[in-house]
FIDRENFI-62290 format. One record per residue (C-alpha): residue in three letters; residue number from 1; x, y, z. Coordinates in nm, 4 decimals. Layout:
{rest ala, nr NUM, x X, y Y, z Z}
...
***
This chain:
{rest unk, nr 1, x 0.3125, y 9.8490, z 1.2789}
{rest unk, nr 2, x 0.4995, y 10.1334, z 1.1737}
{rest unk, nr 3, x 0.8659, y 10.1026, z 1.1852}
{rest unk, nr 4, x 1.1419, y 10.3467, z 1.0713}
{rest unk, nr 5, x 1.3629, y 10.1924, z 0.7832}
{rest unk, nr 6, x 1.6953, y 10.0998, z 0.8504}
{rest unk, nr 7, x 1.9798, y 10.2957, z 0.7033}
{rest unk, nr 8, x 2.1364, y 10.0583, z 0.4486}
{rest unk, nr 9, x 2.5570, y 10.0235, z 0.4482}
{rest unk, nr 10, x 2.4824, y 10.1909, z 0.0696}
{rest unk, nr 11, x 2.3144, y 10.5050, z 0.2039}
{rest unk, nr 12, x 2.6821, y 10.5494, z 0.3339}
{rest unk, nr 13, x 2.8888, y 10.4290, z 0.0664}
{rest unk, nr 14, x 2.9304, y 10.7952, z -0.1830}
{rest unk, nr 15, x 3.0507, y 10.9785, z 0.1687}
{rest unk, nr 16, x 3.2464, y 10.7053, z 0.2921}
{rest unk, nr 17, x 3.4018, y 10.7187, z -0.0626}
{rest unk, nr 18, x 3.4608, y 11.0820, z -0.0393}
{rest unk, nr 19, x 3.6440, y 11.1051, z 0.2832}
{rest unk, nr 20, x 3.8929, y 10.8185, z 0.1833}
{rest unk, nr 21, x 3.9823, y 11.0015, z -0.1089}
{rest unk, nr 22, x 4.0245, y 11.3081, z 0.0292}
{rest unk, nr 23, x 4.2054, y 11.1685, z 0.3540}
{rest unk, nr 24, x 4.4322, y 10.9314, z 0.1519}
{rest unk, nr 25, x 4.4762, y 11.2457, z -0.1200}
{rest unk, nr 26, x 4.5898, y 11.4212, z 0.1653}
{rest unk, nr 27, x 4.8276, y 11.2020, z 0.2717}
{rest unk, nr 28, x 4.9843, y 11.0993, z -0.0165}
{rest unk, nr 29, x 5.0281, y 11.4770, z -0.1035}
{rest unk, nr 30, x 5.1666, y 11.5911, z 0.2860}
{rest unk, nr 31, x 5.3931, y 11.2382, z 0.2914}
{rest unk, nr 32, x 5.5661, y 11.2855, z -0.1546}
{rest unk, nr 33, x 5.6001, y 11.6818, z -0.1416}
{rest unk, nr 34, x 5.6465, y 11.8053, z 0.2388}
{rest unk, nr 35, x 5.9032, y 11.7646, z 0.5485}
{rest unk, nr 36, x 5.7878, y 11.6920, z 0.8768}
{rest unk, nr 37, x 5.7514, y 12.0253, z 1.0059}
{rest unk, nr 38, x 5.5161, y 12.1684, z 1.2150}
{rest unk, nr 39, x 5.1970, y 12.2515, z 0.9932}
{rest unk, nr 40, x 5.2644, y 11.9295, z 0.7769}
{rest unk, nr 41, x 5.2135, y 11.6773, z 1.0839}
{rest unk, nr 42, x 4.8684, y 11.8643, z 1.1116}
{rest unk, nr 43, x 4.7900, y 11.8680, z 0.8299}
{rest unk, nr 44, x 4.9169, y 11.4542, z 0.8086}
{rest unk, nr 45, x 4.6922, y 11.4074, z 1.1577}
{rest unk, nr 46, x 4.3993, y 11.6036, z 0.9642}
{rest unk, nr 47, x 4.3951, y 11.3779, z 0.6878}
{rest unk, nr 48, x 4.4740, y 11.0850, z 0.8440}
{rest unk, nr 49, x 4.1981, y 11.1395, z 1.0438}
{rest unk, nr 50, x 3.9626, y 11.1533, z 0.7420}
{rest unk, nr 51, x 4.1032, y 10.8880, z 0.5585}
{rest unk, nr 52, x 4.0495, y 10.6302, z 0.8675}
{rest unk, nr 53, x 3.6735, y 10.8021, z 0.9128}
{rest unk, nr 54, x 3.5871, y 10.7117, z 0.5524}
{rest unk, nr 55, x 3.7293, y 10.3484, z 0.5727}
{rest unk, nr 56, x 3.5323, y 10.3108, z 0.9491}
{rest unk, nr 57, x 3.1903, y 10.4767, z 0.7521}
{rest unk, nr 58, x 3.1104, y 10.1278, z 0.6128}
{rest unk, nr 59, x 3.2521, y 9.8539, z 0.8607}
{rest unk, nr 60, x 3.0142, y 10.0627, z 1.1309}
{rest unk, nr 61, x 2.7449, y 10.1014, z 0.9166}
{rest unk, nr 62, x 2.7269, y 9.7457, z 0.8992}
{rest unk, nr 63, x 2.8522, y 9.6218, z 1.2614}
{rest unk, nr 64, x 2.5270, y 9.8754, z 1.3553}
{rest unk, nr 65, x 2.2933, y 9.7047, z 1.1308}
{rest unk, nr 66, x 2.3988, y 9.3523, z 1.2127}
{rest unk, nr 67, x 2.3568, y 9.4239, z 1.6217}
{rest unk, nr 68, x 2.0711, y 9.6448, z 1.6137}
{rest unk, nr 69, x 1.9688, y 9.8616, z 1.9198}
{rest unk, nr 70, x 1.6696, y 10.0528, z 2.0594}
{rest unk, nr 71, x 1.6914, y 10.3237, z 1.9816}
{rest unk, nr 72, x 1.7880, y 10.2293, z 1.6461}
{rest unk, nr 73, x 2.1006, y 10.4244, z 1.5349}
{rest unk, nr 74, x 2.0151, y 10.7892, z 1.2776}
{rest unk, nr 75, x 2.3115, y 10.8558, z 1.0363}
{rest unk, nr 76, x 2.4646, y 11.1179, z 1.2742}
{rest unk, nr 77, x 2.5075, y 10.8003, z 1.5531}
{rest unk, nr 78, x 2.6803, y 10.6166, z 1.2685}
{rest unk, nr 79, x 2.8945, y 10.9034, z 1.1424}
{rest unk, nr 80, x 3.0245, y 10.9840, z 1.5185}
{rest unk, nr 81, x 3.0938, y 10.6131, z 1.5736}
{rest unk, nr 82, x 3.3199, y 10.6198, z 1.2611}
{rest unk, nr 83, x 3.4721, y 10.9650, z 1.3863}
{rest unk, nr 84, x 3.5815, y 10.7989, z 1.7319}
{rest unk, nr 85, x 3.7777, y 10.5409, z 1.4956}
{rest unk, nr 86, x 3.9369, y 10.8730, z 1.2790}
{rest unk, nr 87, x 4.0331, y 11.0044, z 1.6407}
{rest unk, nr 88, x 4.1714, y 10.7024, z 1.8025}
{rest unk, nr 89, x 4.4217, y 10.5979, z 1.4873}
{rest unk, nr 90, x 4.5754, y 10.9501, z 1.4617}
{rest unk, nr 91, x 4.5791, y 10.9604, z 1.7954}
{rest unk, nr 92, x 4.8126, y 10.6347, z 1.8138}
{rest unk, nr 93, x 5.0084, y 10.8156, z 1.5510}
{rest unk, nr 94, x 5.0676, y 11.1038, z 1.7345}
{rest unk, nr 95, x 5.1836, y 10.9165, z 2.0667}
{rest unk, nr 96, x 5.4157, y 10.6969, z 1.8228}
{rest unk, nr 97, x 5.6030, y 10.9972, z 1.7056}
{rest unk, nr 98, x 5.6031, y 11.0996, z 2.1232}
{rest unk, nr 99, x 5.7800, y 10.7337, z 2.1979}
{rest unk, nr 100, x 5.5458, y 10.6940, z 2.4400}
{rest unk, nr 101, x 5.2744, y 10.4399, z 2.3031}
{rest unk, nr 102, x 5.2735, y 10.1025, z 2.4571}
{rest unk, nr 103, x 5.0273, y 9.8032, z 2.4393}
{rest unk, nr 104, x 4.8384, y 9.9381, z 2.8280}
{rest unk, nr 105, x 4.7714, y 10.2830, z 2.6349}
{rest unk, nr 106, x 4.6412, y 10.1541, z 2.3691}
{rest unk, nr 107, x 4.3906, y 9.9442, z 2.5528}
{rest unk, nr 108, x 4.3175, y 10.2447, z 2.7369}
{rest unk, nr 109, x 4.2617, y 10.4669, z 2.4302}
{rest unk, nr 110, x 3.9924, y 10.2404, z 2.2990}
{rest unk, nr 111, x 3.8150, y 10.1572, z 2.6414}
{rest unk, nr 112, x 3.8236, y 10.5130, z 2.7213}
{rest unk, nr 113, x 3.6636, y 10.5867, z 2.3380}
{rest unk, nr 114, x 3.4397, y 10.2429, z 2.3712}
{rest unk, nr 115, x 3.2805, y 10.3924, z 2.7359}
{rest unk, nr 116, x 3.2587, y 10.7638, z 2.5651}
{rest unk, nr 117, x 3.0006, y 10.6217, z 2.3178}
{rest unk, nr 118, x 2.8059, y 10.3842, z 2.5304}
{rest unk, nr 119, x 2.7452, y 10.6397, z 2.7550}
{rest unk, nr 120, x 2.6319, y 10.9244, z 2.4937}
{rest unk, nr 121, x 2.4562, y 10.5765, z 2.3423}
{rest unk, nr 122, x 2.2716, y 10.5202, z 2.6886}
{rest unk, nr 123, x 2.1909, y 10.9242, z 2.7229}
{rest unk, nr 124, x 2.0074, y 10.8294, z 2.4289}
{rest unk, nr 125, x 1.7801, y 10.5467, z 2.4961}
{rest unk, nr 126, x 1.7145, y 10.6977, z 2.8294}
{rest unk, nr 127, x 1.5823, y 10.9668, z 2.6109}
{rest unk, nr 128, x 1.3930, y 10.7947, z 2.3809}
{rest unk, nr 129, x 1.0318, y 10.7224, z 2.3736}
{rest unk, nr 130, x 0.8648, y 10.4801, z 2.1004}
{rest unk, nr 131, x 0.5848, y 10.5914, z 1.9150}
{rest unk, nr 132, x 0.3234, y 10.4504, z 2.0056}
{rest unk, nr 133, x -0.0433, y 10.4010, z 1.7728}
{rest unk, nr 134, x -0.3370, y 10.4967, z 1.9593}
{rest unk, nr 135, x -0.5953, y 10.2307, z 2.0815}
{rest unk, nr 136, x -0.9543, y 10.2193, z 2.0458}
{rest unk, nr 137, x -1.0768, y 10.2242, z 2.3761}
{rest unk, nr 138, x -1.2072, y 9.8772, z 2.5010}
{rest unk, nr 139, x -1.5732, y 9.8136, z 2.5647}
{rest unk, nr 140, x -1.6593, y 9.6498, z 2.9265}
{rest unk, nr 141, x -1.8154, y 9.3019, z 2.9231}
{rest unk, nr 142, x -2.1415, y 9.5256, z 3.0313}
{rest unk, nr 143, x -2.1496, y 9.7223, z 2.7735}
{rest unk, nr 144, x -2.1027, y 9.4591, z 2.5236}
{rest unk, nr 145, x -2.4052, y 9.2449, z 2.7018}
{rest unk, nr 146, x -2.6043, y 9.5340, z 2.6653}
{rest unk, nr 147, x -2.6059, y 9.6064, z 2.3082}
***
């Protein structure tokens, strides 16, 4: 039976690695030299934003391969899921420097994120068709008396 390989949580690892240090780079550059001015709280959402995508890479990675699916998750399903988690943490950020973030918002935020991927996640399977190995025709029970 032919089956596609898993990604591995390593496949993951060197870009996961990137984005943290470019998103914690970031930040630690915006947060030492800048004042909180328009273009620096983009630029702080930006790389905040990365930083939390590159810590998320591996944790989904993993949570993917330990509760598998059909379809099985590609690399781009794995890469989204981590960019909902780089959305939803600025995002909090953003509504913290608002004063407006509360506990029912936050719930919210993540349910509303959480149904955003199941359903792009059920587009998918609905979508998907195994592959399937050809069969050798059967013989009939007549055929096989014949011979």
């Amino acid at each position: 039976m032919d089956t596609k390989p898993t990604l591995s949580v390593k496949a993951f690892l060197p870009f996961a690695l990137f984005l943290t240090l470019l998103g914690l780079g970031g930040l630690w550059a915006i947060l030492t030299n800048t004042s909180p001015s328009g273009g620096s709280r983009w630029a702080f959402f930006f790389t905040s934003a990365l930083a939390v995508t590159g810590i998320a890479l591996p944790a989904t990675a993993f949570l993917n391969l330990r509760f598998p699916s059909d379809p099985p998750p590609t690399a781009t399903v794995i890469v989204r899921q981590a960019i909902w988690a780089g959305v939803y943490f600025p995002t909090l950020a953003w509504l913290r420097i608002g004063r407006v973030l509360n506990l029912a918002l936050v719930v919210l935020l993540a349910v509303g994120f959480i149904l955003i991927e199941w359903l792009l996640r059920w587009r998918e399977r609905s979508q998907w068709k195994p592959e399937t190995r050809r069969r050798e025709p059967r013989k009939m029970e007549s055929d096989e008396r014949s011979e």
